[in-house]
C-alpha positions as CSV (number, residue, x, y, z in Angstrom):
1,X,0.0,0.0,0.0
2,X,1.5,3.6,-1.1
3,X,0.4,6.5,0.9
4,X,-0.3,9.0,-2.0
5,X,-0.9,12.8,-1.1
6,X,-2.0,15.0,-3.8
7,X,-1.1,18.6,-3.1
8,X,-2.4,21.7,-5.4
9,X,-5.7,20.1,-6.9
10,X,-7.7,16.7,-7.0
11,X,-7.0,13.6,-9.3
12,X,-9.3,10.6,-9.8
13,X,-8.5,7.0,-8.0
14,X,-7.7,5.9,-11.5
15,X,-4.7,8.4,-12.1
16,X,-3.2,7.6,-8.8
17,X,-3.9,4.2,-9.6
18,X,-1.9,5.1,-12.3
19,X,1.5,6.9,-11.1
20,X,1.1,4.1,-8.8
21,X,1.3,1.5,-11.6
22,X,4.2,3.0,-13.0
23,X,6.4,4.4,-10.0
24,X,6.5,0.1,-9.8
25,X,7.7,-0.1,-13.0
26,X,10.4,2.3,-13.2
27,X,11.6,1.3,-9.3
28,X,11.2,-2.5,-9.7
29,X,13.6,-3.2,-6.8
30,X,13.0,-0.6,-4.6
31,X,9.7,0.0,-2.0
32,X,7.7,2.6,-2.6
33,X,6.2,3.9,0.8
34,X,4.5,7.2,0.1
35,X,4.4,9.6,-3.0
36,X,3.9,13.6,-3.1
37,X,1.8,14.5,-6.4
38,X,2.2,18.2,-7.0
39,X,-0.5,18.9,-9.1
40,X,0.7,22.1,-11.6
41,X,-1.8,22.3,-14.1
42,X,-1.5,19.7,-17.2
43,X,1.4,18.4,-15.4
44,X,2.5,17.0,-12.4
45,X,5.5,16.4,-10.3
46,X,6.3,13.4,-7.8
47,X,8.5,12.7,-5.0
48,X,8.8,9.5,-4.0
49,X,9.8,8.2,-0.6
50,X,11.5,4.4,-0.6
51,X,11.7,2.4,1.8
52,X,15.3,2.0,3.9
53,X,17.4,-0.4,2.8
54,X,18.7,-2.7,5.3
55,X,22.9,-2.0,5.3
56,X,24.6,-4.9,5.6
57,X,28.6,-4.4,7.1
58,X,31.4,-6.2,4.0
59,X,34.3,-6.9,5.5
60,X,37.8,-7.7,3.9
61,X,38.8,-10.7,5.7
62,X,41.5,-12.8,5.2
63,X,41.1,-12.2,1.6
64,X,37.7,-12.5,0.8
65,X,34.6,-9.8,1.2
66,X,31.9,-11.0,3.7
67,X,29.2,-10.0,6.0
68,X,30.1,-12.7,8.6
69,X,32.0,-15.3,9.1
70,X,29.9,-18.0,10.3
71,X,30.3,-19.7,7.2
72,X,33.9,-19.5,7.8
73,X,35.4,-23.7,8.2
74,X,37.7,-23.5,12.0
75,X,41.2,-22.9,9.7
76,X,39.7,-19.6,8.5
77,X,38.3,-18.4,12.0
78,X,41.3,-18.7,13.5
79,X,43.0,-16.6,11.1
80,X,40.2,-13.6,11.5
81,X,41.1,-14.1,15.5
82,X,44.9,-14.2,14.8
83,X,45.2,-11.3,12.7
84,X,46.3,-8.0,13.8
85,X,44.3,-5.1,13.8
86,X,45.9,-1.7,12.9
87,X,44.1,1.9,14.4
88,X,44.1,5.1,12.2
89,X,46.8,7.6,13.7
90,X,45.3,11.2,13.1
């Protein structure tokens, strides 16, 4: 469900329907939450407000990029826990 304000006139179910429709289209892989329609006339204008994206930490790790390593085998979690850590010096 997309919570649709329209600001600066009045537009039928079927054209937010509509924008709806195609906001999906053009942002297949993001969530749509709410959208502004500004109302200017013939035309409109839309701001859209997606969804967060859950952030996920990469790591560099003993040569590979991962999120975690519990899929690590024993060999490779002893080397995280073995390696040295160096700070930043400002």
């Amino acid at each position: 469900m997309v919570d649709v304000r329209v600001l600066n006139g009045e537009l039928s179910k079927a054209e937010i329907d509509a924008y709806i429709t195609r906001s999906q289209e053009l942002y297949p892989d993001k969530t749509i939450e709410a959208m502004d329609i500004t109302v200017d006339g013939d035309y409109v204008d839309i701001k859209y407000h997606f969804a967060d994206v859950p952030f996920q930490r990469i790591r560099r790790i003993t040569g590979y990029l991962v999120g975690t390593v519990d899929r690590f085998n024993n060999a490779k979690r002893a080397e995280v826990e073995d390696r040295v850590k160096h700070s930043v010096v400002s």
